[in-house]
LUMKE-636665 format. One record per residue: residue in one letter; x, y, z of N, C-alpha, C, O in turn. Coordinates in steps of 0.001 Angstrom, whole numbers, plus 500000, padded with zeros to 6 digits. Atoms other than C-alpha are relative to their C-alpha. Layout:
<sites>
['a' [X Y Z] [X Y Z] [X Y Z] [X Y Z]]
...
</sites>
This chain:
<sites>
['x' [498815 500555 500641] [919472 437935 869054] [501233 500816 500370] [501044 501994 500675]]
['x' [499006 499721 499155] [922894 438563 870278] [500943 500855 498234] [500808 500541 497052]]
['x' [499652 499904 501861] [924960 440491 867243] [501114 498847 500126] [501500 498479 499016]]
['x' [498781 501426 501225] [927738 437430 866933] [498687 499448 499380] [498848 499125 498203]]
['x' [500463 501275 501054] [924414 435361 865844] [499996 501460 498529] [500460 501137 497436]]
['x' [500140 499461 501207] [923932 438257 863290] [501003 501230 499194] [500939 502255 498514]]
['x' [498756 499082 500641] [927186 439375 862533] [500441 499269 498176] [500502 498138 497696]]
['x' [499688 500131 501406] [928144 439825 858826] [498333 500523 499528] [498434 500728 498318]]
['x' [501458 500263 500545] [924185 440254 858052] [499645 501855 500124] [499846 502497 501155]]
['x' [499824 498654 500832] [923525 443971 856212] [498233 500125 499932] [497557 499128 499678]]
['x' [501429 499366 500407] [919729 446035 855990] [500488 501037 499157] [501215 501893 499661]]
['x' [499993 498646 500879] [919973 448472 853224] [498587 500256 499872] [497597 499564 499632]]
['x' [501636 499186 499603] [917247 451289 853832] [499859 501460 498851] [500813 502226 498720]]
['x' [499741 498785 500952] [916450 454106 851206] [499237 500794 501117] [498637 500212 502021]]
['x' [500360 499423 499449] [915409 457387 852714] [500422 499823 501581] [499779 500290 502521]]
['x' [499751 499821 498547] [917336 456593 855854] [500675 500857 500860] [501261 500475 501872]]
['x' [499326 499548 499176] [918597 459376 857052] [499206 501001 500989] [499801 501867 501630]]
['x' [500983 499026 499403] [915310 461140 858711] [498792 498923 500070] [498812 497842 499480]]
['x' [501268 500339 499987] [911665 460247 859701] [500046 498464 500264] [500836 498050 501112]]
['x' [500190 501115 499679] [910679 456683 859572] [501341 498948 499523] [501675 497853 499976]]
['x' [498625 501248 500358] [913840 455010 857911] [500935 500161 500887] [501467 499139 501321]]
['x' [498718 499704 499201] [916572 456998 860176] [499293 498607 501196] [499905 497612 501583]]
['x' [500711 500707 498762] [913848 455266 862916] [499914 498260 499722] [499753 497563 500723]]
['x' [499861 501096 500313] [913995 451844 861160] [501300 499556 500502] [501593 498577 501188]]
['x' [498096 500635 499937] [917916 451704 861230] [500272 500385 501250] [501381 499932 501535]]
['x' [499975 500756 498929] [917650 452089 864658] [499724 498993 500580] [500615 498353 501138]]
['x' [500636 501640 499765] [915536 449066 865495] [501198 499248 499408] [501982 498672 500163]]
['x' [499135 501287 501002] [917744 447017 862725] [501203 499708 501567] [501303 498766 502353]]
['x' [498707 500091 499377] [921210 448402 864745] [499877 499530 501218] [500767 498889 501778]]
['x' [500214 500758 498153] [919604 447494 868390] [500136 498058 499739] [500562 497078 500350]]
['x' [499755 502006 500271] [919616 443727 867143] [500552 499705 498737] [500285 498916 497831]]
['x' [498292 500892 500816] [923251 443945 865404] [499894 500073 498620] [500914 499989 497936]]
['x' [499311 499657 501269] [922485 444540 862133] [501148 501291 499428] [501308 502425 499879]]
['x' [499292 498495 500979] [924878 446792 859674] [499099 500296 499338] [498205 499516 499009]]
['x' [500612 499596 501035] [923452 448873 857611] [501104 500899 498944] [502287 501239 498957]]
['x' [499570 499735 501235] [923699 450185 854358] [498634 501208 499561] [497605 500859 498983]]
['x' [501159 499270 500128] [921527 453775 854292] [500551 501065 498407] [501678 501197 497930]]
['x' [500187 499675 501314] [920858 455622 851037] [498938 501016 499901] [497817 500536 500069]]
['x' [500717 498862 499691] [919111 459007 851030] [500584 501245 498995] [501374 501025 498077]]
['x' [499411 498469 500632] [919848 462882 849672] [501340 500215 501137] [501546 500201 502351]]
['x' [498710 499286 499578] [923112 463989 850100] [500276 501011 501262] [500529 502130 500816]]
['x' [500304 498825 499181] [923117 466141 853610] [501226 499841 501094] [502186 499087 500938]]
['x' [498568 500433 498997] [925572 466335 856746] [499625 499106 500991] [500354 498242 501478]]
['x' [500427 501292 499454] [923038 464493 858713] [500261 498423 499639] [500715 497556 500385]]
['x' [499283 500984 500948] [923714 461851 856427] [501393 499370 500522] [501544 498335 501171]]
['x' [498794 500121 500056] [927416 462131 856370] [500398 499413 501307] [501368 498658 501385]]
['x' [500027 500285 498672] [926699 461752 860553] [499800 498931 500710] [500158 498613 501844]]
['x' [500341 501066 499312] [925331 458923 860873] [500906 499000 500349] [500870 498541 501491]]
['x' [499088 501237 499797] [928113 456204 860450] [500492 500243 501746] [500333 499467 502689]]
['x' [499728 499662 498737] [929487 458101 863439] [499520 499559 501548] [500086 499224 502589]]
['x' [500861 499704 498842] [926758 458153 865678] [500092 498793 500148] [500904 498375 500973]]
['x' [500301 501737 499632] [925429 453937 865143] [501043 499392 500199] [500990 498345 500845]]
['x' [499256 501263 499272] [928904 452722 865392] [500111 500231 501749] [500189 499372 502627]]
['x' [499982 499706 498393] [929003 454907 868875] [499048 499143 500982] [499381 498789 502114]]
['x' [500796 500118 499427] [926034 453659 869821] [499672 498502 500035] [499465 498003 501141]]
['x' [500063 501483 500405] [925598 450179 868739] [500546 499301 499715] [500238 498117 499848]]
['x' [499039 501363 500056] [928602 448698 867662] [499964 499685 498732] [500795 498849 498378]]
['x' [500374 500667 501684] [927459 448144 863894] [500951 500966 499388] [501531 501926 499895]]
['x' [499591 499300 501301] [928847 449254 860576] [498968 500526 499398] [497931 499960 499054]]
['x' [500835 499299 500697] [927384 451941 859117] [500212 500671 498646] [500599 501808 498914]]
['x' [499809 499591 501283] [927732 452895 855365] [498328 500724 499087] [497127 500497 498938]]
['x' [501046 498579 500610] [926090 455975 853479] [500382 500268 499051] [501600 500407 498940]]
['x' [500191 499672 500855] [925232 456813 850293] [499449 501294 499572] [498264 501317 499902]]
['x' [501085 499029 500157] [923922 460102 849150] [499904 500192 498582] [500795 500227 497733]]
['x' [500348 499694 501588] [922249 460718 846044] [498816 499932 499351] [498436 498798 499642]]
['x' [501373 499499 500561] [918863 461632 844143] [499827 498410 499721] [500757 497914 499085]]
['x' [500945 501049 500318] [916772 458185 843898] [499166 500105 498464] [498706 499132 497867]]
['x' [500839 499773 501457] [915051 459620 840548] [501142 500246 498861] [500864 500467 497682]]
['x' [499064 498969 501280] [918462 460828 838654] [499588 498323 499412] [498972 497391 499929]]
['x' [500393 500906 500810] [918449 458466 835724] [500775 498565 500139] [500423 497520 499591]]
['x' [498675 500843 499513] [921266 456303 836890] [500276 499291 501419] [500964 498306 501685]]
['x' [499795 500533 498517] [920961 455913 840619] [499954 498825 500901] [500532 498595 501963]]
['x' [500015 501254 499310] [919811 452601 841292] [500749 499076 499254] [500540 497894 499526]]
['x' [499368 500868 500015] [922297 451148 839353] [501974 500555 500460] [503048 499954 500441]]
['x' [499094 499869 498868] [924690 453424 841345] [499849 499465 501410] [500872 499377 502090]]
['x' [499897 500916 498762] [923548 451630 844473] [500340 498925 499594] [501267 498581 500327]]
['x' [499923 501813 500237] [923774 447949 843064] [501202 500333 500073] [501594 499942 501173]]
['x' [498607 499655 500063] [927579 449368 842273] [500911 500305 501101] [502069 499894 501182]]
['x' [499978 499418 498343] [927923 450989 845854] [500086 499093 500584] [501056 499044 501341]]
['x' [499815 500729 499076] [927281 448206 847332] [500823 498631 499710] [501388 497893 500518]]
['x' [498955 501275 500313] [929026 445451 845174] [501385 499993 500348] [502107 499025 500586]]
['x' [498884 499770 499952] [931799 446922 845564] [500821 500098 502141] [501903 500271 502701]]
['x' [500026 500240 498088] [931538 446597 849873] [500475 498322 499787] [501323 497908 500578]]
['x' [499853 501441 499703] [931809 442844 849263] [499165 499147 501605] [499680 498423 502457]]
['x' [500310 500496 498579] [928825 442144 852098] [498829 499243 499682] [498499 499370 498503]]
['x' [501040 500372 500519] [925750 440130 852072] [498813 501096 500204] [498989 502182 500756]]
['x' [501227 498965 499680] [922300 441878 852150] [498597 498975 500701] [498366 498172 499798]]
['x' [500873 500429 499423] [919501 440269 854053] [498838 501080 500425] [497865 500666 501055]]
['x' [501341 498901 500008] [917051 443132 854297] [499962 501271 499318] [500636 502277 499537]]
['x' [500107 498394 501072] [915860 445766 851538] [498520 500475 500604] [497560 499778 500933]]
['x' [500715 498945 498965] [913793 448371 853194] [499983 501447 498732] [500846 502302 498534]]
['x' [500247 498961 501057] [912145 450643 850180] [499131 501174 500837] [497910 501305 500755]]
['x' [500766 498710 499014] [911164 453706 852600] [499977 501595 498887] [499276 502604 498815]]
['x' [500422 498508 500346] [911637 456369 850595] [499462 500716 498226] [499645 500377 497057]]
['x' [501190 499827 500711] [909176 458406 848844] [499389 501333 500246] [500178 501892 501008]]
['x' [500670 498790 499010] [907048 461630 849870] [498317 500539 498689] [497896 500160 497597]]
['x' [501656 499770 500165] [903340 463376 849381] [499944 501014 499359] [500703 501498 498519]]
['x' [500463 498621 500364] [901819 466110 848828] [498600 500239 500125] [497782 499324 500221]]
['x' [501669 499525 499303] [898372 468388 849651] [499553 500973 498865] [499743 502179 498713]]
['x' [500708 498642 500713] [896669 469943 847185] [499353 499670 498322] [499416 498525 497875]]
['x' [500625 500427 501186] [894928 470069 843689] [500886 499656 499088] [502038 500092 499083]]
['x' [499050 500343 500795] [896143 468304 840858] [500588 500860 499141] [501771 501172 499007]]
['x' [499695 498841 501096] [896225 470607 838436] [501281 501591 500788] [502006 502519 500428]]
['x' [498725 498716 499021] [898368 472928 841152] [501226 499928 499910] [501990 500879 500076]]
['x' [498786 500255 500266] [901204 471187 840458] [500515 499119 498646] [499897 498359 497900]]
['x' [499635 500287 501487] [903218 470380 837635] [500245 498839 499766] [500026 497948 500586]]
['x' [499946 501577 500150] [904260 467351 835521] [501471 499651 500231] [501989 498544 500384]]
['x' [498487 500773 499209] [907786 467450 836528] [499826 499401 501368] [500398 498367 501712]]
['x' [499744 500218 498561] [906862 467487 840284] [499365 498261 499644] [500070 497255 499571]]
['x' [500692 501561 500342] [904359 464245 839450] [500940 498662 499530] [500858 497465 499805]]
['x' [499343 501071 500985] [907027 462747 837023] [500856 499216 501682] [500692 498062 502076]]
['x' [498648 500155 498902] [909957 462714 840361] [498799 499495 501182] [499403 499236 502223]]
['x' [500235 500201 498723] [907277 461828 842956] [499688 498454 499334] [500260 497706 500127]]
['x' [500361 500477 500557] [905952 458916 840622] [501972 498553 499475] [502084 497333 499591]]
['x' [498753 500265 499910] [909989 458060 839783] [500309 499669 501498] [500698 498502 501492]]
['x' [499757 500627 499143] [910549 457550 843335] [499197 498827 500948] [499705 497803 501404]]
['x' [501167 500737 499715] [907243 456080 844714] [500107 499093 499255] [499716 498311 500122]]
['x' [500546 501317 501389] [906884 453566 842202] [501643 499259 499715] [502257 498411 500362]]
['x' [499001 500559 501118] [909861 452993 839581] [501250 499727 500967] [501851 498671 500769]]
['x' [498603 500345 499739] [913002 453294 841927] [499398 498826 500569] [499820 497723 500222]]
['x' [500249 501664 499330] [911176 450564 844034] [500262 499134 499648] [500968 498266 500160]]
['x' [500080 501668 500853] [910694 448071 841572] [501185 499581 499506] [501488 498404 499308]]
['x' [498425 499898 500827] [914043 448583 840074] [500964 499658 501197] [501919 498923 500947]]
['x' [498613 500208 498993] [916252 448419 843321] [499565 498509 500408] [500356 497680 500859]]
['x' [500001 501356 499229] [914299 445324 844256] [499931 498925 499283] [500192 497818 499752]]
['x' [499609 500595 500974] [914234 443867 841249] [502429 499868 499592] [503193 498993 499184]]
['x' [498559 500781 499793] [918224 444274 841471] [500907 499727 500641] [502097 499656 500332]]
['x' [499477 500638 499114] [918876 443098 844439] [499388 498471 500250] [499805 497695 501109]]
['x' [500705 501196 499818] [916644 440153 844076] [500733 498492 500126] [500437 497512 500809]]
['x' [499303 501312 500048] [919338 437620 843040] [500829 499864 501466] [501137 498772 501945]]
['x' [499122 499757 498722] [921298 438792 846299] [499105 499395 501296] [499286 498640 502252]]
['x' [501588 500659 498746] [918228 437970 848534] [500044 499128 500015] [499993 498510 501078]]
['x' [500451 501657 500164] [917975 434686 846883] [501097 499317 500914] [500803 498661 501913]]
['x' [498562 500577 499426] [921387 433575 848072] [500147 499925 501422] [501194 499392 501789]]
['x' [499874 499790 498735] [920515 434294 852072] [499080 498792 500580] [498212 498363 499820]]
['x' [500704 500760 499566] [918995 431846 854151] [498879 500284 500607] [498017 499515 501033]]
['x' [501859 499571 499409] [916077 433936 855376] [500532 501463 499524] [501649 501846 499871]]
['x' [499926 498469 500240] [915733 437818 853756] [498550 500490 500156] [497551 499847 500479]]
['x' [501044 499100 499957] [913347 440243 853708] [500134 501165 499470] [501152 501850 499565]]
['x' [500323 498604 500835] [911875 443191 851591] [498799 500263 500784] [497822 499555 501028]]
['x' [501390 499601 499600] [909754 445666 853285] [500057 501300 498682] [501017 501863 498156]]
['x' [500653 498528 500925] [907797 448561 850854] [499545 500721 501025] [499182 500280 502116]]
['x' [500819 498988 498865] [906543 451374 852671] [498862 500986 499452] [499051 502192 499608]]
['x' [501136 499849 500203] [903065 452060 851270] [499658 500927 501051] [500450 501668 501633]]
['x' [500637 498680 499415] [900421 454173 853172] [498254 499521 500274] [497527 498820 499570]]
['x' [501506 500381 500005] [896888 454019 854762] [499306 500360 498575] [498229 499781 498435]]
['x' [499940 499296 500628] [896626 455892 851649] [499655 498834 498829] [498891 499273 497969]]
['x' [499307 500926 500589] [897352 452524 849707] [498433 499326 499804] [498194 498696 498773]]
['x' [501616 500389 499946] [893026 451649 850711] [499275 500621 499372] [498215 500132 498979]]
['x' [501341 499360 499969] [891406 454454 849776] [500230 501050 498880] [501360 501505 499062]]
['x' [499974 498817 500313] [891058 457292 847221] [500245 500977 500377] [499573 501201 501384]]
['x' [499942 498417 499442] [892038 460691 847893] [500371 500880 499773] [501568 501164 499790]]
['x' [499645 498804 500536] [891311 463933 846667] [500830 500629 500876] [501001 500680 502094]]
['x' [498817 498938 499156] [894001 466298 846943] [501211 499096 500075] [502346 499435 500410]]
['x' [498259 500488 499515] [896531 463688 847135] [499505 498679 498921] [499468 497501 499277]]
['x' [499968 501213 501104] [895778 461560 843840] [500694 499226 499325] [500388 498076 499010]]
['x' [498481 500635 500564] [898795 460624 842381] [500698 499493 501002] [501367 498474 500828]]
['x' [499465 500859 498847] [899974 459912 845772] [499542 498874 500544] [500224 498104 501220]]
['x' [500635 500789 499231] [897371 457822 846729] [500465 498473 499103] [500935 497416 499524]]
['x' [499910 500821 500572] [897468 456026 843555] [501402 499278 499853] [501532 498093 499545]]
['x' [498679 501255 500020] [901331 455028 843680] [500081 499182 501266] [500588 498060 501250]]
['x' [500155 501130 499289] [900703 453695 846895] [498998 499063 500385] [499051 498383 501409]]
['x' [500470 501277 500656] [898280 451461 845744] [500792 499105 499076] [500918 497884 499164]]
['x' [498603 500778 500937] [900969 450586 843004] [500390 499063 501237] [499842 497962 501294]]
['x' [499116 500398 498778] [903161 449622 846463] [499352 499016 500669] [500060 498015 500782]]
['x' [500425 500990 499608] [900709 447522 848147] [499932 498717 499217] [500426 497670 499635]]
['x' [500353 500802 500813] [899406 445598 844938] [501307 499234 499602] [501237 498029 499363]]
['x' [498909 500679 500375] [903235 444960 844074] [500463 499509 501259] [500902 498398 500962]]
['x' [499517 500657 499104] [904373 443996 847654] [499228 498709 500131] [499763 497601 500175]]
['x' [500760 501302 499615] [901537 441632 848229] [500005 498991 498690] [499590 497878 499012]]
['x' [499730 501019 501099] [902063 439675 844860] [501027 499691 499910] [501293 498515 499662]]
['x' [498613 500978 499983] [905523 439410 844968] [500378 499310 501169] [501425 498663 501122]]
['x' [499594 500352 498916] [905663 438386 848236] [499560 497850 499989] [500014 496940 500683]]
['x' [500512 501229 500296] [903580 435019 846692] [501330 499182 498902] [501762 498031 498953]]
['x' [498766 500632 500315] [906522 434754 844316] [501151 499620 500534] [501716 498560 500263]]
['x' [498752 500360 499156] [909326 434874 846491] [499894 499253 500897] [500965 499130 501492]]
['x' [500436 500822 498594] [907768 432563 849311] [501000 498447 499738] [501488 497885 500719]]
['x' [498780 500786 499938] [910160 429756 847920] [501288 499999 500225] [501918 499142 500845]]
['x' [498492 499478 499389] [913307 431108 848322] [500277 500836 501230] [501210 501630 501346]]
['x' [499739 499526 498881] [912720 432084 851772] [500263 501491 500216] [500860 501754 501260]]
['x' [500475 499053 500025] [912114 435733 851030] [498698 500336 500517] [497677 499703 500249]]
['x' [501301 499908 499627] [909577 437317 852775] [500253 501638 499780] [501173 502455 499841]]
['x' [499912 498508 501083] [908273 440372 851132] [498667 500679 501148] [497844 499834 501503]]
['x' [501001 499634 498792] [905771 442637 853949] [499805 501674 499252] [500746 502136 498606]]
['x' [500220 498759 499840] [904285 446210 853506] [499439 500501 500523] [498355 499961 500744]]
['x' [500147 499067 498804] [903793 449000 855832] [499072 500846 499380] [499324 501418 498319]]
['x' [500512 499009 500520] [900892 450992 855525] [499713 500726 501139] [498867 500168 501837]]
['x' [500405 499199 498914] [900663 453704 858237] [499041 501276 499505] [498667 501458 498347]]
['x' [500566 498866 500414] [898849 456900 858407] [500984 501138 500151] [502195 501215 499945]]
['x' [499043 498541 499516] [899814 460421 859501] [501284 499612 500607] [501282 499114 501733]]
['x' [498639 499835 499098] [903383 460354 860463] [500755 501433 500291] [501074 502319 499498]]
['x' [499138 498641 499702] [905142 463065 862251] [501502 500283 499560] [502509 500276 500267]]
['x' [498122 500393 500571] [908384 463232 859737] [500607 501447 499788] [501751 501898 499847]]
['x' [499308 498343 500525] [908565 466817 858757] [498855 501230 500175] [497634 501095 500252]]
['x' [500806 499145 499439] [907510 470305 859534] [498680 499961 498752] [498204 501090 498872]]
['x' [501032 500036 500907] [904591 469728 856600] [498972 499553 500916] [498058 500153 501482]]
['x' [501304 501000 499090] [902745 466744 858430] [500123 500239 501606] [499345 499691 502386]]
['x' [500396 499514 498672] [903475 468298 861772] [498850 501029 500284] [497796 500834 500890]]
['x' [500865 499180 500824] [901984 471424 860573] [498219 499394 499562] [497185 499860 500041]]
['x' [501570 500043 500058] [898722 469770 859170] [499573 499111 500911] [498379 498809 500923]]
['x' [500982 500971 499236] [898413 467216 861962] [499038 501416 501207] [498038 501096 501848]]
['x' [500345 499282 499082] [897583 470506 864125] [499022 500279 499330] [498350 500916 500141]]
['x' [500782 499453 500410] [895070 471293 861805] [499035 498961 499618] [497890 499331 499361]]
['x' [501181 501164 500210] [893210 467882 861141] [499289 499713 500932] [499724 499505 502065]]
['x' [500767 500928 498954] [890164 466594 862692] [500481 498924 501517] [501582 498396 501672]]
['x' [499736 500880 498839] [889981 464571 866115] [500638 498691 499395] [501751 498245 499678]]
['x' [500129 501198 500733] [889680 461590 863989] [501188 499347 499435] [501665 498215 499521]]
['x' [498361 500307 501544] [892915 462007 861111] [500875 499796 501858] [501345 498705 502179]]
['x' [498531 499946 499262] [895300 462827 864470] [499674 498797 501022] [500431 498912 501985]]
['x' [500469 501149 499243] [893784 459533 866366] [500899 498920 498918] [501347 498046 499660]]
['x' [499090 500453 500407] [896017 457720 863484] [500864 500597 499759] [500867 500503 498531]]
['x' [499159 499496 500051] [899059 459805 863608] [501219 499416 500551] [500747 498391 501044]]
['x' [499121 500743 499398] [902036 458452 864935] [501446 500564 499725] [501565 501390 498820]]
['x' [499124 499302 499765] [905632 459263 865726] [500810 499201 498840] [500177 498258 498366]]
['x' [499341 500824 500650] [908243 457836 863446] [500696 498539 500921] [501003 497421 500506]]
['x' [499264 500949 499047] [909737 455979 866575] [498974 498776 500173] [499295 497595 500306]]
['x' [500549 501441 499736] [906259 454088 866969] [499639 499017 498925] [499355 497819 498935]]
['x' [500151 500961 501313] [905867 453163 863545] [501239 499001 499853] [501150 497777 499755]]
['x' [498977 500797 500045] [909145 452024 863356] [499931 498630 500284] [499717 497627 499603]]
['x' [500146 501037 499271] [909278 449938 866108] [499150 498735 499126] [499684 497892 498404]]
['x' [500768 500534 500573] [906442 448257 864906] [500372 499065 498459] [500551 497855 498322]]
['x' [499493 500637 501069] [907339 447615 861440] [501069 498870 500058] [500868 497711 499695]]
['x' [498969 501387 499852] [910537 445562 862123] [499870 499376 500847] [500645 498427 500732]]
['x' [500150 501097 499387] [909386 443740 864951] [498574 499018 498958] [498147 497931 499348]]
['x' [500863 500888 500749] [906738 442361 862245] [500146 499901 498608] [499362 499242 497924]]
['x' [499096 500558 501009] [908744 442318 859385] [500528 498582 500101] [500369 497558 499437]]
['x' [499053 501291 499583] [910890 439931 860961] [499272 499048 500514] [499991 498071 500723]]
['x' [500896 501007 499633] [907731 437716 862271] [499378 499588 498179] [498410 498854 497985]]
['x' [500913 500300 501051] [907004 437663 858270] [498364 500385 499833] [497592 499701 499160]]
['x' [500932 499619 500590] [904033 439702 858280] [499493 500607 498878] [500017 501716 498777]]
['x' [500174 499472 501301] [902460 440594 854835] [499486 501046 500629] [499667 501820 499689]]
['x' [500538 498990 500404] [900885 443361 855925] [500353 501003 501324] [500216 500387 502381]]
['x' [499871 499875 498235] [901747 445752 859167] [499512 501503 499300] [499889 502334 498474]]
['x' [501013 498982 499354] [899217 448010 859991] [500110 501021 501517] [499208 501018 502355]]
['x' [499619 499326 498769] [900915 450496 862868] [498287 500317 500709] [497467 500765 499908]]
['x' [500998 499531 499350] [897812 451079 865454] [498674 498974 499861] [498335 498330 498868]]
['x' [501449 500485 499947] [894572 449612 866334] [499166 500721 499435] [498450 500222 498567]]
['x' [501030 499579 501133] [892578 452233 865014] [500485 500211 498686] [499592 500408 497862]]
['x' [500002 499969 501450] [894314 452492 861786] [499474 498497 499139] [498946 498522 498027]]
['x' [501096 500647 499909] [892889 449452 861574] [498701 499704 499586] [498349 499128 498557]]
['x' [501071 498952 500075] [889499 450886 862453] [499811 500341 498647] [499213 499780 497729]]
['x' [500330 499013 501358] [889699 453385 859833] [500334 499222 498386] [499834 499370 497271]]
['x' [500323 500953 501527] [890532 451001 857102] [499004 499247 499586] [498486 499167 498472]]
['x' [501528 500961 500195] [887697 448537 857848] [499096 501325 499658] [498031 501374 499044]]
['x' [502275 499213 500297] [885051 451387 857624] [500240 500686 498455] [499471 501564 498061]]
['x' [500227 499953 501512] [886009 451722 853869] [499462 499004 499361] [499301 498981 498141]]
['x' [501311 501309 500504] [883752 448255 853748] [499243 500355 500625] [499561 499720 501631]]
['x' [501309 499362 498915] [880958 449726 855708] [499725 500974 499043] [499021 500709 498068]]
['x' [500509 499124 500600] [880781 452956 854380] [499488 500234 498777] [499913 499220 498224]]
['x' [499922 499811 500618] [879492 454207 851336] [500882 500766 499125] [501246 501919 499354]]
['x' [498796 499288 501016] [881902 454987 848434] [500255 501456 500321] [501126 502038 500968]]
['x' [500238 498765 499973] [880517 458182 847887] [500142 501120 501610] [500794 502099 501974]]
['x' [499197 499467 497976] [880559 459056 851988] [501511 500264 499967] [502142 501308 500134]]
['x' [498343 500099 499214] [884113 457987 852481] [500455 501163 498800] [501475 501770 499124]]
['x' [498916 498889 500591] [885035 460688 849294] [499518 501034 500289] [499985 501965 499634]]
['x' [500709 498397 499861] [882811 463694 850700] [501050 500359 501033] [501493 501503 501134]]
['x' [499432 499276 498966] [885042 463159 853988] [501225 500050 499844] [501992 500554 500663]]
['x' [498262 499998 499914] [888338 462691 852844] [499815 501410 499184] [500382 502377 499692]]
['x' [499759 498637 500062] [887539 465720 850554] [499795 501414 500897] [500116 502578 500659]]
['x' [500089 498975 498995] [886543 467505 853627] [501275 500116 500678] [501730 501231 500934]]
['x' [498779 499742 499240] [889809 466538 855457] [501103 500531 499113] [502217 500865 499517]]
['x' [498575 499648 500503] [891952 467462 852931] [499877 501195 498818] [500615 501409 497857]]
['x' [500805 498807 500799] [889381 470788 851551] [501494 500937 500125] [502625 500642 500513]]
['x' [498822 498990 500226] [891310 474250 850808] [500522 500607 500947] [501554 501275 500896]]
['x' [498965 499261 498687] [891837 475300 854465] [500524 499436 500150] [501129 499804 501157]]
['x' [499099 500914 499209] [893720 472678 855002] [501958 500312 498615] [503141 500032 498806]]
['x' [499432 500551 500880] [895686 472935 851854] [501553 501246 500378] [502719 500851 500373]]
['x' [499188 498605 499538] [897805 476432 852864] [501063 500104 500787] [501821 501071 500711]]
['x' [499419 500641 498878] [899635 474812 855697] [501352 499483 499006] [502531 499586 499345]]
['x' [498925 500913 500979] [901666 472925 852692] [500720 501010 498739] [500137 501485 497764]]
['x' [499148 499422 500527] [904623 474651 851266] [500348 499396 498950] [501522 499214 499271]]
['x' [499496 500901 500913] [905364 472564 848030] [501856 500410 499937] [502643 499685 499329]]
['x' [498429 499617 500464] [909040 474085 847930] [500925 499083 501219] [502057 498606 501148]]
['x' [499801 500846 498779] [909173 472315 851460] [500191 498531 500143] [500855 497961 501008]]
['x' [500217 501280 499604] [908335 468935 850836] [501110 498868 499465] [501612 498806 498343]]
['x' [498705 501020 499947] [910945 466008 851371] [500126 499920 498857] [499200 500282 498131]]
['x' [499725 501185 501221] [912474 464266 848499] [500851 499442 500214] [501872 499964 499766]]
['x' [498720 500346 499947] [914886 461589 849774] [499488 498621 500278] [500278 497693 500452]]
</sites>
């Protein structure tokens, strides 16, 4: 598509100013969209408008600000009403993990990973929903996790909000199918976003770093099958793989090895003071 056909037409991306969203709002800007990115406050941030209009020709507008403060997502709805643009693609990317026992970490960290994973989601897309309705073709992607299939010690609370993320993308996506919304979620594996998961991909099995992937190829991926309306995009052939053999295997199997991949040598590698929040 040429950008006059998709001029005027806006992606707002949370978490876009690094890892897989910065890598989204490239794809978008190569085929003319503007965006509308929304992340932690940083100079990278502040950089971007700069860079995508250099580079692409689009409008770029940035937001910075904590996704969990108590107020924030109805400082974006405000942020952006006040642009006067349409929105045709909400892109809920951001979110982040963690390695290690539950009990290791506290109930604030849980409350804010749980607040962004989960609650800002439902809330930003819940109030942008009427805005969606009004477009002649939109799209909501979630950004879930292989994570989103399977149990996994060491990363329980994580696993379980992105199960939340799947279970809510794939049901609303049955509601919105009349109003020409199409609702898709991304479940990848290992991504290379920050020195954490760079860090433990050097230290995982043959197996874990056989689904690993760059942010550039997930990307890619995702919005060329967003925009085909896929419910579900699965980056890789073997991630894939490794999802089917959680119907094969036995329960009990598949939790001896995920607690093997993600036992206490592995756990040391992970700085909690380190890990994203944007």
């Amino acid at each position: 598509m040429s950008n006059a056909t998709l001029e005027k037409r806006y992606a707002l991306i949370t978490g876009g100013s690094h890892g897989i969203g910065l890598q989204m709002a490239h794809e978008l800007a190569k085929r003319g969209y503007h965006l509308l990115l929304v992340a932690l406050h940083t100079d990278g941030l502040l950089a971007l408008p700069e860079t995508f209009e250099q580079k692409y020709q689009v409008e770029v507008r940035v937001l910075g600000l904590d996704l969990t403060d108590e107020h924030a997502v109805d400082q974006v709805y405000e942020w952006y009403q006040q642009m006067g643009v349409r929105l045709n693609i909400l892109i809920n990317n951001a979110g982040f993990g963690y390695l290690g026992r539950f009990d290791s970490y506290s109930i604030s960290f849980f409350n804010k990973l749980m607040k962004l994973n989960v609650i800002a989601m439902v809330n930003l897309t819940r109030r942008f929903i009427e805005d969606l309705k009004g477009q002649d073709k939109a799209y909501v992607m979630n950004v879930g996790s292989i994570a989103s299939y399977y149990d996994a010690p060491y990363k329980s609370v994580y696993a379980a909000s992105k199960k939340f993320v799947y279970s809510f993308s794939r049901s609303l996506r049955v509601e919105l199918l009349p109003f020409n919304i199409s609702v898709s979620v991304l479940t990848p594996a290992g991504v290379l976003t920050n020195e954490n998961t760079i860090k433990a991909s050097k230290e995982l099995s043959w197996a874990a770093r056989l689904v690993t992937y760059t942010p550039q190829e997930v990307a890619a991926k995702a919005i060329d099958n967003m925009l085909r309306e896929r419910a579900v995009i699965i980056p890789g052939a073997f991630n894939k793989f490794y999802i089917a053999m959680r119907k094969v295997l036995p329960y009990g199997l598949v939790m001896h090895m995920m607690s093997r991949q993600f036992s206490k040598k592995n756990l040391s590698i992970y700085d909690p003071s380190r890990l994203g929040v944007d």
